[in-house]
N, C-alpha and C positions, 0 to 999 in steps of 0.2 A: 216492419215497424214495431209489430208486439215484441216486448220482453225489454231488456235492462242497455241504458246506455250513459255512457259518462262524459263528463263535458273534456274535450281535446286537449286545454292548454296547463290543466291541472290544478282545476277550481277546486274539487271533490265535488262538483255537481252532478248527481244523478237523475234520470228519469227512467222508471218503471212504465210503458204502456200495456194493460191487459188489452185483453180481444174484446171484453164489454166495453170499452168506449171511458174506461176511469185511467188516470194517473195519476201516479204516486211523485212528485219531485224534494229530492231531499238536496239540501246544503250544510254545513258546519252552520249557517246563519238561521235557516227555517227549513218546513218542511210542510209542501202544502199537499191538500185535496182536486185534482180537479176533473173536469170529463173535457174530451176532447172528440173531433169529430170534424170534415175535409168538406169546407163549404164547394172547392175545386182542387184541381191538383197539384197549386202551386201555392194555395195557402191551409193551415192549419188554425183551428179555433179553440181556443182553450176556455174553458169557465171554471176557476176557481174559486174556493172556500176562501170569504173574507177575513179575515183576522180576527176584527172585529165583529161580532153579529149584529150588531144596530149599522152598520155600513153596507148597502146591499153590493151586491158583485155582480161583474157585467161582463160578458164574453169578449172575447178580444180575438182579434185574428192578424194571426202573425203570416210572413213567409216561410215556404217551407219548402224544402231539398230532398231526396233522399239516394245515395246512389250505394248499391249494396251495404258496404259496414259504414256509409258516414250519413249525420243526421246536420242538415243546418236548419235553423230556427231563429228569425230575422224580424225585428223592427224597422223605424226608420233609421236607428242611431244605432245601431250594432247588429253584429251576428253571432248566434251562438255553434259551436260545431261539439258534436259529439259522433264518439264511434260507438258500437254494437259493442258489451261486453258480455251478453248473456241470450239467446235463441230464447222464444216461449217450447 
């Protein structure tokens, strides 16, 4: 799970996970702060950095895959796939 991955279909979407529990997610369009962290195995919890700072931000817990180099990361309305481009 640690280290750089990009989104499958050729967003330029990346995500950076470290070993302390932070992510990095960058796009052409933003680029947020967040910590994440595995309420169970089959889902992922992300708490991101609001945009705004008068807007408080609230964790969210998405689906979550992982099978060697593919990452999926899922709502109700989509799924995101990303492969491994980078080991920690």
């Amino acid at each position: 799970m640690v280290g750089d991955w990009e989104e499958a279909h050729g967003t330029h979407e990346t995500l950076h996970f470290k070993a302390d529990g932070s992510l990095a997610m960058d796009s052409p369009s933003e680029h947020r702060s967040c910590t994440y962290d595995f309420p169970d195995t089959k889902h992922i919890r992300l708490d991101c950095a609001s945009f705004a700072p008068q807007v408080p931000h609230v964790p969210t817990t998405y689906g979550f895959a992982l099978d060697n180099d593919k990452l999926m990361i899922s709502d109700s309305f989509s799924t995101g796939t990303y492969t491994r481009t980078q080991s920690p």
